[in-house]
KEZA-866222 format. One record per residue (C-alpha): x, y, z; residue number from 1. Coordinates in nm, 4 decimals. Example, Ala and Ser with C-alpha at 12.3 -4.5 7.8 and 13.67 -1.06 7.14 Angstrom:
{x: 1.2300, y: -0.4500, z: 0.7800, pos: 1}
{x: 1.3670, y: -0.1060, z: 0.7140, pos: 2}
This chain:
{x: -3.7694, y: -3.3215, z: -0.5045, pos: 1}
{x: -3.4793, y: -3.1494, z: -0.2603, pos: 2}
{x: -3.1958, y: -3.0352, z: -0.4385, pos: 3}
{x: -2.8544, y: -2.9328, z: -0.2024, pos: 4}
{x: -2.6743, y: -2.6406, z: -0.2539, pos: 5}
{x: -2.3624, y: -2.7156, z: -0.1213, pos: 6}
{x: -2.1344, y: -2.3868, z: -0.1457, pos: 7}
{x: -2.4756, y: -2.1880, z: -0.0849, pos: 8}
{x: -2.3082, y: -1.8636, z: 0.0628, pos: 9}
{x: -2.0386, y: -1.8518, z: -0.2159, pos: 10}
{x: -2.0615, y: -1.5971, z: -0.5360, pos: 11}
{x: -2.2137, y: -1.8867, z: -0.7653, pos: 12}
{x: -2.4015, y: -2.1234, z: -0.5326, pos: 13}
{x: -2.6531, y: -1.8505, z: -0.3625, pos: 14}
{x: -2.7445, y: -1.7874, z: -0.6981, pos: 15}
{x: -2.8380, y: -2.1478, z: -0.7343, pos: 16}
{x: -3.0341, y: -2.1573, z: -0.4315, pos: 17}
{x: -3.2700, y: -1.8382, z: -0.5141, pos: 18}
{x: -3.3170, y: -1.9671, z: -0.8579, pos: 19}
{x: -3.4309, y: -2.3150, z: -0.7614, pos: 20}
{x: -3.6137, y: -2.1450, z: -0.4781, pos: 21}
{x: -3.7879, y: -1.9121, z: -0.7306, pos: 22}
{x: -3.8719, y: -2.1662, z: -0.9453, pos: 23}
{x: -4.0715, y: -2.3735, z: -0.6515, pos: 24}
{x: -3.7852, y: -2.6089, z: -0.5999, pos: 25}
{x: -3.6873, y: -2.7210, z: -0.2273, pos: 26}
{x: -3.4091, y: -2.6720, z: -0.1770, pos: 27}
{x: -3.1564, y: -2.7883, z: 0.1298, pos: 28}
{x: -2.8280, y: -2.5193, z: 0.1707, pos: 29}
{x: -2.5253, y: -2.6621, z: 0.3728, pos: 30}
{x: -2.2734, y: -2.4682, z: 0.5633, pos: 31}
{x: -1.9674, y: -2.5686, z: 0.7122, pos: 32}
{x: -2.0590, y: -2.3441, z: 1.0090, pos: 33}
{x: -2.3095, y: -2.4530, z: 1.2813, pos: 34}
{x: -2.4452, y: -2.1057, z: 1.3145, pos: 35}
{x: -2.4473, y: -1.9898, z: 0.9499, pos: 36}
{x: -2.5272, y: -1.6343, z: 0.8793, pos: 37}
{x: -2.6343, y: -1.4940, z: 0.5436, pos: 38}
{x: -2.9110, y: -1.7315, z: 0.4545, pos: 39}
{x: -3.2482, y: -1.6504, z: 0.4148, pos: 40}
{x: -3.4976, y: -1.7209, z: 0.7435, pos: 41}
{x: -3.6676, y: -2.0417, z: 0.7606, pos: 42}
{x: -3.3993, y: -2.1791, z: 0.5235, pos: 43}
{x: -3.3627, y: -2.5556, z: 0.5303, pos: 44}
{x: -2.9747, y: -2.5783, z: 0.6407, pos: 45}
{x: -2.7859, y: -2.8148, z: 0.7391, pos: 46}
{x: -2.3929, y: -2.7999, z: 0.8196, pos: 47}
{x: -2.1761, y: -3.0144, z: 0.5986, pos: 48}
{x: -1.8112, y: -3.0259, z: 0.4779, pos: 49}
{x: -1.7287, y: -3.1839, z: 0.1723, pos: 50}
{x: -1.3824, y: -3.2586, z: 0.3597, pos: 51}
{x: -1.5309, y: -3.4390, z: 0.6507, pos: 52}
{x: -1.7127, y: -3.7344, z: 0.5154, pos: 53}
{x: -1.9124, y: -3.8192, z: 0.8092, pos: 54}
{x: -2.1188, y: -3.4823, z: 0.7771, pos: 55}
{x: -2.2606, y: -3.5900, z: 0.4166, pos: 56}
{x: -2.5004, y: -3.8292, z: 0.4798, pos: 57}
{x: -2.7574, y: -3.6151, z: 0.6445, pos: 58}
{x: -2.7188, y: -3.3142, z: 0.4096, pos: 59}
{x: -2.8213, y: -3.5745, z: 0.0998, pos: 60}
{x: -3.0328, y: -3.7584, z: 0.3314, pos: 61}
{x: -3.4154, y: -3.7481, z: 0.0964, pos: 62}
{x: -3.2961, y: -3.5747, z: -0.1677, pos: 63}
{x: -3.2257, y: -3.6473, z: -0.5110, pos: 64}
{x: -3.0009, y: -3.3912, z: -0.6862, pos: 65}
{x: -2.6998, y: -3.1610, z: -0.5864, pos: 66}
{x: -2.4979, y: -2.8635, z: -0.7075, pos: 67}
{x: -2.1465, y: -2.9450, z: -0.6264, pos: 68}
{x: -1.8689, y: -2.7284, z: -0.6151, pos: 69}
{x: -1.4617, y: -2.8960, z: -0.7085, pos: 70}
{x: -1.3170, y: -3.0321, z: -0.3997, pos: 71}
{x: -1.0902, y: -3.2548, z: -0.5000, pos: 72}
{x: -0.9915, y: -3.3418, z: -0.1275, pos: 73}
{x: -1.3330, y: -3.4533, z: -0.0249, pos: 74}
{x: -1.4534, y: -3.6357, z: -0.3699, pos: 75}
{x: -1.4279, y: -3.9183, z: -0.3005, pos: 76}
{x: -1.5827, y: -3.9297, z: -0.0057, pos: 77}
{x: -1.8792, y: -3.7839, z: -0.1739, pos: 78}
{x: -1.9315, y: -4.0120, z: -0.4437, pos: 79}
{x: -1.9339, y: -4.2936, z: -0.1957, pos: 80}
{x: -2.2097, y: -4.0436, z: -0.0071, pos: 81}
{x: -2.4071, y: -4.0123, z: -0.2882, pos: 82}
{x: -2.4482, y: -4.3139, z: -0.4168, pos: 83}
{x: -2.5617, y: -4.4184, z: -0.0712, pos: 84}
{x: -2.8052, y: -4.1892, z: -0.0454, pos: 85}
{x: -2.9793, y: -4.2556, z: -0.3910, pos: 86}
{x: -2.8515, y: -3.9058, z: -0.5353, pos: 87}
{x: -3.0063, y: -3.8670, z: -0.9368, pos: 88}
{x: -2.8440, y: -3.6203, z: -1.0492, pos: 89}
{x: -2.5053, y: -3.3912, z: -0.9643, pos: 90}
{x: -2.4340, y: -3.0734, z: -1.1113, pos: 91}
{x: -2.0520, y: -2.9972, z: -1.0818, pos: 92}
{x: -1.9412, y: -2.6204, z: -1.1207, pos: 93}
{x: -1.5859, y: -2.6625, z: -1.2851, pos: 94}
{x: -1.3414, y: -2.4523, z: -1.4805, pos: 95}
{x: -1.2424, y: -2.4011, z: -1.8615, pos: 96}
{x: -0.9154, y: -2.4941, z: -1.7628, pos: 97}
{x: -0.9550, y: -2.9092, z: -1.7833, pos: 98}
{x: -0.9805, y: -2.8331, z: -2.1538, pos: 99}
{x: -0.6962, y: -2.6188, z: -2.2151, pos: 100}
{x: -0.3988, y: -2.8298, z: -2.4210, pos: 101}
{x: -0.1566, y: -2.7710, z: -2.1201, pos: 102}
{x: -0.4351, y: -2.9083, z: -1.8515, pos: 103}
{x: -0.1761, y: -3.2189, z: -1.7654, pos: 104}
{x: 0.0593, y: -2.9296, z: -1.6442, pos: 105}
{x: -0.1919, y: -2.6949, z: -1.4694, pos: 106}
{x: -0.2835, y: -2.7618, z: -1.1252, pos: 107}
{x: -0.6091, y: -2.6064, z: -1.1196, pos: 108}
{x: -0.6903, y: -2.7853, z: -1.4146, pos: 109}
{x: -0.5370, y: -3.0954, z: -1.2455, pos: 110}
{x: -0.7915, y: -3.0462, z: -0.9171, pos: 111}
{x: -1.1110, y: -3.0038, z: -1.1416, pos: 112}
{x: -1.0190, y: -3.3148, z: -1.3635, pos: 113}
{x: -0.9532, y: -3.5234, z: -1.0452, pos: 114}
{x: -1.3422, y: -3.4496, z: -0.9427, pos: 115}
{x: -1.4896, y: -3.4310, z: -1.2749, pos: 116}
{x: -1.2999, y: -3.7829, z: -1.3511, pos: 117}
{x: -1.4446, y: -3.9479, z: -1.0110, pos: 118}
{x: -1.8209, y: -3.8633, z: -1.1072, pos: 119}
{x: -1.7736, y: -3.9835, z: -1.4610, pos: 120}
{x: -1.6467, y: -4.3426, z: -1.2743, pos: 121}
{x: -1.9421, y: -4.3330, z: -1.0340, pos: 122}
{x: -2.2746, y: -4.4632, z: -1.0818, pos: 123}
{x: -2.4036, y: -4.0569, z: -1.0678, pos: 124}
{x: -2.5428, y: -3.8904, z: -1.3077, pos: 125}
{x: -2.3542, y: -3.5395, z: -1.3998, pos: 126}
{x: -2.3250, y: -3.2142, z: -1.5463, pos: 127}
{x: -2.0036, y: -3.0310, z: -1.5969, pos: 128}
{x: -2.0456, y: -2.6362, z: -1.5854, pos: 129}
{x: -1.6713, y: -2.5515, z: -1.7084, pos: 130}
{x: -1.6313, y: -2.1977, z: -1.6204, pos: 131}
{x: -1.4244, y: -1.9280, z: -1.7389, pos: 132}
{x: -1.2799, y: -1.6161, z: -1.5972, pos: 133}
{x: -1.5252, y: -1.5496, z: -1.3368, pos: 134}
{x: -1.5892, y: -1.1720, z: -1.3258, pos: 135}
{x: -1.6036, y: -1.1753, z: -0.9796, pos: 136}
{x: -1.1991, y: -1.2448, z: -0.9950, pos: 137}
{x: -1.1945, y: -0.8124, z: -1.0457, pos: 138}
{x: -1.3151, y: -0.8045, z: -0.6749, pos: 139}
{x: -0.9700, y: -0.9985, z: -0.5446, pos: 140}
{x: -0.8114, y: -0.7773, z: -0.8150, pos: 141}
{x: -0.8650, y: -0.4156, z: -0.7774, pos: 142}
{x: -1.1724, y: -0.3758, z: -0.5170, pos: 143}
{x: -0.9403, y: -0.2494, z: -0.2868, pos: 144}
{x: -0.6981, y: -0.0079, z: -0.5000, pos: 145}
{x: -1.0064, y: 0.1437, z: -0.6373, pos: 146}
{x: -1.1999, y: 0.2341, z: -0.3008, pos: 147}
{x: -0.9138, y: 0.3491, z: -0.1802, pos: 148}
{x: -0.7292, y: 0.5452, z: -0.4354, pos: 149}
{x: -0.9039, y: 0.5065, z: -0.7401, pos: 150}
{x: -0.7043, y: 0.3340, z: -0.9303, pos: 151}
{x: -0.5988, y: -0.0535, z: -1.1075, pos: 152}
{x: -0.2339, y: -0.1163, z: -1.1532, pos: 153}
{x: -0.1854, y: -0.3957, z: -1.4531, pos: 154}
{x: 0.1421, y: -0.5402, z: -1.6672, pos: 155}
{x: -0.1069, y: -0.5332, z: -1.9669, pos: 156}
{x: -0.3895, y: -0.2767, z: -1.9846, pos: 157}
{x: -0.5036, y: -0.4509, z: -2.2971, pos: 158}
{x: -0.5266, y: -0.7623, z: -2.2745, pos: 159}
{x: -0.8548, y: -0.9209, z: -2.3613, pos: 160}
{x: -1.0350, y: -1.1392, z: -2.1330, pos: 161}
{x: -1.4200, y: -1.2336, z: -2.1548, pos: 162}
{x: -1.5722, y: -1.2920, z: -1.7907, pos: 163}
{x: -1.8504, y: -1.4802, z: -1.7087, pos: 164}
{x: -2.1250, y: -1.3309, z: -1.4738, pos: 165}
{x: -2.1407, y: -1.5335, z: -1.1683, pos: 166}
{x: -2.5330, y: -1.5035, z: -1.2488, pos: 167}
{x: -2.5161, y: -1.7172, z: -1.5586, pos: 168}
{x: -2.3060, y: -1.9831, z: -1.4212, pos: 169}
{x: -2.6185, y: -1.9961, z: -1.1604, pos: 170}
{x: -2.8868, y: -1.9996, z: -1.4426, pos: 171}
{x: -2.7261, y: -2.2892, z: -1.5870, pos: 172}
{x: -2.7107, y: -2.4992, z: -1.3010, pos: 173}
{x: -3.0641, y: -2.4343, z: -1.2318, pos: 174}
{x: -3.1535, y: -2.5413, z: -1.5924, pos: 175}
{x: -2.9348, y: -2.8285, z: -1.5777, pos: 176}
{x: -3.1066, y: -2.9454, z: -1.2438, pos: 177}
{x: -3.4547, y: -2.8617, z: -1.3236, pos: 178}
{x: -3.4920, y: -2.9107, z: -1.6841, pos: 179}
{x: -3.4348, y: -3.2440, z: -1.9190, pos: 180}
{x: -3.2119, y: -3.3386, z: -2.1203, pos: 181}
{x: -2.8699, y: -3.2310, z: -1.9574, pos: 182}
{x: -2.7510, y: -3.5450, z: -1.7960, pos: 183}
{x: -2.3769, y: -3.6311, z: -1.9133, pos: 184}
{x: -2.3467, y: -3.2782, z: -2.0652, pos: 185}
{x: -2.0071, y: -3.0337, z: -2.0151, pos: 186}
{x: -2.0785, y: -2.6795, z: -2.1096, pos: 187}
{x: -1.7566, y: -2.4601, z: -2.1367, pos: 188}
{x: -1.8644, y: -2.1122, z: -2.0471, pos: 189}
{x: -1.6906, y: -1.8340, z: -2.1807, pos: 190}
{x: -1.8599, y: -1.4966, z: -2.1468, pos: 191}
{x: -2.0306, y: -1.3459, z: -2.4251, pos: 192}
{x: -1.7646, y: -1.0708, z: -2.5236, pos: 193}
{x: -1.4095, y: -0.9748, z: -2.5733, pos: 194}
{x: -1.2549, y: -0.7010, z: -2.3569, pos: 195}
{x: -0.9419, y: -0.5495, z: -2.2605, pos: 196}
{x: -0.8623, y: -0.5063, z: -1.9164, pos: 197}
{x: -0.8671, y: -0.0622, z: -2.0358, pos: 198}
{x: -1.2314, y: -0.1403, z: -2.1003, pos: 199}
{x: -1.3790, y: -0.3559, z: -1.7867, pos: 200}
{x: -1.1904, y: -0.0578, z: -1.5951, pos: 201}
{x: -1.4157, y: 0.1709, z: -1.7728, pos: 202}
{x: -1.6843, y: -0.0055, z: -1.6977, pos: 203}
{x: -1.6227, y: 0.0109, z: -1.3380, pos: 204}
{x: -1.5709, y: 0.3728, z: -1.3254, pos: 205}
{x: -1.9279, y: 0.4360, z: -1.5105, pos: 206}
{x: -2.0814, y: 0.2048, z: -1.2637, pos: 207}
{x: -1.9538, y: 0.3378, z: -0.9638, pos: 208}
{x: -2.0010, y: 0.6926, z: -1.1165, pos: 209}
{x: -1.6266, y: 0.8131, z: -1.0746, pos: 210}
{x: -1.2953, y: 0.7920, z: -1.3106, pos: 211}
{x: -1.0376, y: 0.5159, z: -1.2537, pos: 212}
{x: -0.7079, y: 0.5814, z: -1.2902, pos: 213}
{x: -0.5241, y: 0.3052, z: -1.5292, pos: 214}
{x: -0.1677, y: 0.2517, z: -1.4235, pos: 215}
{x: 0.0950, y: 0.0237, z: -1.6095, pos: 216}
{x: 0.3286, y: -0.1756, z: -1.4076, pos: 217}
{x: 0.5469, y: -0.4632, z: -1.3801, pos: 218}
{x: 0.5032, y: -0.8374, z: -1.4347, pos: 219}
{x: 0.6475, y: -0.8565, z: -1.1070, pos: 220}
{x: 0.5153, y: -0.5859, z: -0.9270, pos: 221}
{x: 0.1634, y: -0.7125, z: -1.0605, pos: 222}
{x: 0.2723, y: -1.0768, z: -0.8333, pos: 223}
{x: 0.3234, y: -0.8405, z: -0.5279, pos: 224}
{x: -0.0165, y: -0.6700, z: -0.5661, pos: 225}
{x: -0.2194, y: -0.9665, z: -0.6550, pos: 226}
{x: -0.0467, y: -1.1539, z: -0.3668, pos: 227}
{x: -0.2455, y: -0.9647, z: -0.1047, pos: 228}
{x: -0.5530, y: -1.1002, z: -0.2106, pos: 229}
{x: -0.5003, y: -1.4192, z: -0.3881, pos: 230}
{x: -0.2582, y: -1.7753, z: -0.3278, pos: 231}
{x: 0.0280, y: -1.7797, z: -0.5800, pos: 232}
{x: -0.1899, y: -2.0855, z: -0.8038, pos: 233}
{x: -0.4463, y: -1.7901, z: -0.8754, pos: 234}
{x: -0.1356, y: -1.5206, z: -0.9232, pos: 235}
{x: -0.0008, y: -1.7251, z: -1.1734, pos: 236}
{x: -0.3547, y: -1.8167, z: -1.3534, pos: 237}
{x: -0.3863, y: -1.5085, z: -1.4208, pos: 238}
{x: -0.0885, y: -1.3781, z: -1.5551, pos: 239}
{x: -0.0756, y: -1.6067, z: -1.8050, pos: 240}
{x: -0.4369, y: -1.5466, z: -1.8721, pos: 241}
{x: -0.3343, y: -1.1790, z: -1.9212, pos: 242}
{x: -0.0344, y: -1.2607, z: -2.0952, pos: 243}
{x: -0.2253, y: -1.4455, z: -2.3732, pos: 244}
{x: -0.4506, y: -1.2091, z: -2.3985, pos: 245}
{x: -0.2301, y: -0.9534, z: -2.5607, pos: 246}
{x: -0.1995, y: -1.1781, z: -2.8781, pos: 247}
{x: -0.5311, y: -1.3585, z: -2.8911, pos: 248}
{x: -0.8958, y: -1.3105, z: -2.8466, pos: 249}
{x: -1.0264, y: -1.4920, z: -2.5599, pos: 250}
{x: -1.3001, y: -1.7001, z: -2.6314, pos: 251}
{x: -1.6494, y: -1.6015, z: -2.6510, pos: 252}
{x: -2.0038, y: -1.8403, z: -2.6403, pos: 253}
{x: -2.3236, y: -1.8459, z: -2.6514, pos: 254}
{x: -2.4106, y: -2.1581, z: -2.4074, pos: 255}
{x: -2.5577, y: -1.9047, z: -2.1678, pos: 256}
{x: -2.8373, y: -1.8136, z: -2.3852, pos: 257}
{x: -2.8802, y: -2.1578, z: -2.6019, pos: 258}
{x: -2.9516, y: -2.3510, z: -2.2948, pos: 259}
{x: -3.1528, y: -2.1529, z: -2.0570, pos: 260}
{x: -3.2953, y: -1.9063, z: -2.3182, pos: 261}
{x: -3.2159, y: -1.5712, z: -2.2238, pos: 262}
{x: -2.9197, y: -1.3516, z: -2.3131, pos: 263}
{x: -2.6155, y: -1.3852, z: -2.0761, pos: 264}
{x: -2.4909, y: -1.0590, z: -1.8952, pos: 265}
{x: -2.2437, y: -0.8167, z: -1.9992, pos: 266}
{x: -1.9464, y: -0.7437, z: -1.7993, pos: 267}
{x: -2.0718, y: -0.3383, z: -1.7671, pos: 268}
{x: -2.4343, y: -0.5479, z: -1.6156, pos: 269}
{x: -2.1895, y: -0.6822, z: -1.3789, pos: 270}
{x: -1.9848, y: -0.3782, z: -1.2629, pos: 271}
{x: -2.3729, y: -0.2023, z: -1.2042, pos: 272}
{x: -2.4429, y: -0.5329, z: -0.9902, pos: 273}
{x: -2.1430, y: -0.4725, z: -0.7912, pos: 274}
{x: -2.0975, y: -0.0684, z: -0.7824, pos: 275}
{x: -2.1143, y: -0.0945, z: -0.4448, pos: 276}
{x: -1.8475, y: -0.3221, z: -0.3590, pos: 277}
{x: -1.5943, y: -0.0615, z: -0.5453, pos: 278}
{x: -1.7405, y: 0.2234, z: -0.3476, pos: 279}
C-alpha cells in the first residue's frame, strides 16, 4: 500500500515519512517545490499543493492512505481528490484547540474545525491527531535570543505549559495509518508533563551545556518580540496560553503511550534533540 506524506519536509510530517519508511511502508512525499531539497535519495516525490487542486490527483494517484496536514483553503478540493482517487484512509494532524469551550471564537480553532468538519461529511475514512503546544513553538520563541545573547524574555516565567514532542505526534500517525482499529478516532494530545516556562528554560540551558538568562518583561513587549518570528494569530495563541497557565495546570495524557506503546518524550528529550538549533 502507498501512503502520502503531504507536509513531508515540515517538523511533524518527516517524522511520518521515516517511520512508515522504517516500518516497510511505501511511502510517496509531496512538495510544493519542483526541485525539493531535504528528502532522502531515491525518494518517491511528487510536487503537490493542497491549494492548487489540479496538482492532487497524481500525488494520490495508486495509493490508498494519506497524512494530511489543516489547510482549510485547499479542503475541499481534496476531499473531492480523494474520493476520486479511491483514498482508504486519511490521517489529519489537527490542534487541541477545536475542543477548547471558546473554539466558536478562536480562529485557529475555527481553520482546523472547517477541515476536520469536511472529512467527517466525506465518504473518507479519518483520524484526528488534535495536538497541543507543539514544543517546537520554543524554536519561533527564543532560538534566536538564546544563540545570540543567551537569554528568553517572558511576561510569565511560570506559567505551565505541557508540549508535545513533534516525535510523538509522528508515532501516532504512523500507528493510526498502519495499525487497526483507529478509523473515526480523535486523540487530543497533550504532552506528558506540566512545566513552567523557568523550567523548559532550564532544560535548554542543560542541553545546550550553557546557563540561560531568564528575563521578565511586558505583556506588550512580549507581542513585539514574538512578532519577529510569528503572525499576530500565533502571538495571541500564545499569550493566552501563557496567561492561563499561571492559574491552572495545563493538561497532561497519556494517548502517546496507550496507543502506540511506548512512553512519549519529555520536553528535556526534546531540548537534547534540538541542542543544536540553540547553539
Amino acid at each position: 500500500m502507498v501512503t502520502v506524506v503531504f507536509g513531508a519536509g515540515g517538523n511533524v510530517g518527516r517524522h511520518v515519512a521515516a517511520g512508515l519508511s522504517s516500518a516497510g511502508e511505501k511511502v510517496r512525499l509531496t512538495s510544493r517545490k519542483p526541485l525539493p531539497r531535504g528528502f532522502p535519495p531515491g525518494a518517491d516525490v511528487v510536487t503537490a499543493d493542497l491549494e492548487s487542486p489540479e496538482t492532487l490527483p497524481a500525488v494520490l494517484d495508486g495509493a490508498q492512505r494519506v497524512f494530511l496536514y489543516a489547510k482549510p483553503e485547499g479542503i475541499a478540493g481534496f476531499v473531492t481528490a480523494a474520493e476520486s482517487a479511491g483514498i482508504q484512509h486519511v490521517v489529519l494532524l489537527s490542534s487541541g484547540s477545536v475542543i477548547h469551550p471558546d473554539a466558536a471564537h478562536n480562529p485557529i480553532a475555527r481553520a482546523h474545525i472547517a477541515v476536520e468538519s469536511a472529512l467527517e461529511n466525506s465518504s473518507l475514512t479519518w483520524t484526528f491527531i488534535r495536538a497541543g503546544m507543539f514544543a517546537t513553538n520554543t524554536l519561533w520563541w527564543w532560538r534566536n535570543s538564546i544563540r545570540d545573547e543567551g537569554v528568553v524574555r517572558v511576561p510569565y516565567p511560570d506559567a505551565q505549559t505541557a508540549p508535545v514532542h513533534e516525535k510523538d505526534l509522528a508515532a501516532l500517525a504512523v500507528t493510526a495509518l498502519t495499525q487497526p482499529g483507529h478509523h473515526g478516532h480523535a486523540y487530543p494530545v497533550w504532552g506528558p508533563e506540566s512545566l513552567s516556562i523557568r523550567q523548559q528554560v532550564r532544560h535548554i540551558g542543560a542541553a545546550v551545556g550553557r546557563e540561560i538568562t531568564l528575563e521578565v518583561i511586558t505583556v506588550e513587549q512580549t507581542r513585539v518580540e514574538l512578532g519577529k518570528t510569528m503572525p499576530p494569530i500565533g502571538v495571541d495563541a500564545i499569550l493566552a496560553a501563557w496567561q492561563a497557565g499561571t492559574t491552572a495546570p495545563p493538561q497532561v495524557s497519556t494517548v502517546v503511550a496507550d496507543v502506540t506503546g511506548r512512553p512519549a518524550h519529555t520536553f528535556a528529550q526534546w531540548a537534547q534533540d534540538h541542542a543544536n538549533d540553540f547553539r
